[in-house]
N, C-alpha and C positions, 0 to 999 in steps of 0.2 A: 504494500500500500504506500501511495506515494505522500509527503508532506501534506500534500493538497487534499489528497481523498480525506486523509485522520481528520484535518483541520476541518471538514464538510460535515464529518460522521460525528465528529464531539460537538460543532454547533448545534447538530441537530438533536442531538441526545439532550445537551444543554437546552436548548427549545421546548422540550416534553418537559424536561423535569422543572423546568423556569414555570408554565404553565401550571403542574402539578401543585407546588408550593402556593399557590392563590386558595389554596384548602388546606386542612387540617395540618400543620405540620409535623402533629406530632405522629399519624397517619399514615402520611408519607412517609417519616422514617422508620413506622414499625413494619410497616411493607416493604419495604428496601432494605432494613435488618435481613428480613426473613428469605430475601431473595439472595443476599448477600454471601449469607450464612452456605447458601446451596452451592456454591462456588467452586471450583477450585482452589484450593488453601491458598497458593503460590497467589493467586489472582485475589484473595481476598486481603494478602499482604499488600499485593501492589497497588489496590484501591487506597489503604492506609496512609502508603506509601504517597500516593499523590493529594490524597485531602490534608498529610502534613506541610508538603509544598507549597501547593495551594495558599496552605495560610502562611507561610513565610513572606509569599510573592503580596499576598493579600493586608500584610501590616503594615506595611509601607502607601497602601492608596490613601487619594483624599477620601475625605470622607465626610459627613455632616449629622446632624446631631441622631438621623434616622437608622445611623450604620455604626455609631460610635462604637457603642458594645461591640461590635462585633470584629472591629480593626482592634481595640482594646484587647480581646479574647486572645484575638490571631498573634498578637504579640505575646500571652502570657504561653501560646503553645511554645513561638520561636526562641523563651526564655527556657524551656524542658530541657534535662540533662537526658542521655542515654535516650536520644530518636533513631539509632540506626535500625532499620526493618532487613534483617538479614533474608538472601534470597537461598531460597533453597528447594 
């Protein structure tokens, strides 16, 4: 898969799940646990693996008073000792 396809195929993933969060959130995540869960282990690491990214990349944006918590949060992950998600 080329740069371009990923980049196609995670907007659109991103799109569903952007729409989804307009409901329950807590919901969404306990469905998404559960699908999660069903995974490939390897795969379920490397989900972890990028929602810790994620928030590193994520602490650094602006933000305003709607998202504060949540660049706040993303900072207290990027303060966590002992994040390496070992591949195996």
């Amino acid at each position: 898969m080329t740069h371009e396809e990923l980049k196609q195929k995670i907007e659109n993933v991103f799109d569903e799940l952007d729409t989804c969060l307009n409901y329950d959130d807590k919901q969404v995540a306990e469905i998404f646990k559960d699908k999660l869960v069903r995974t490939h282990r390897t795969l379920q690491q490397n989900f972890w693996r990028t929602v810790y990214n994620i928030a590193l990349s994520y602490k650094d944006t602006n933000h305003d008073p709607r998202n504060e918590d949540s660049v706040r949060f993303c900072k207290k992950i990027a303060e966590l000792e002992d994040t390496y998600f070992s591949f195996i």
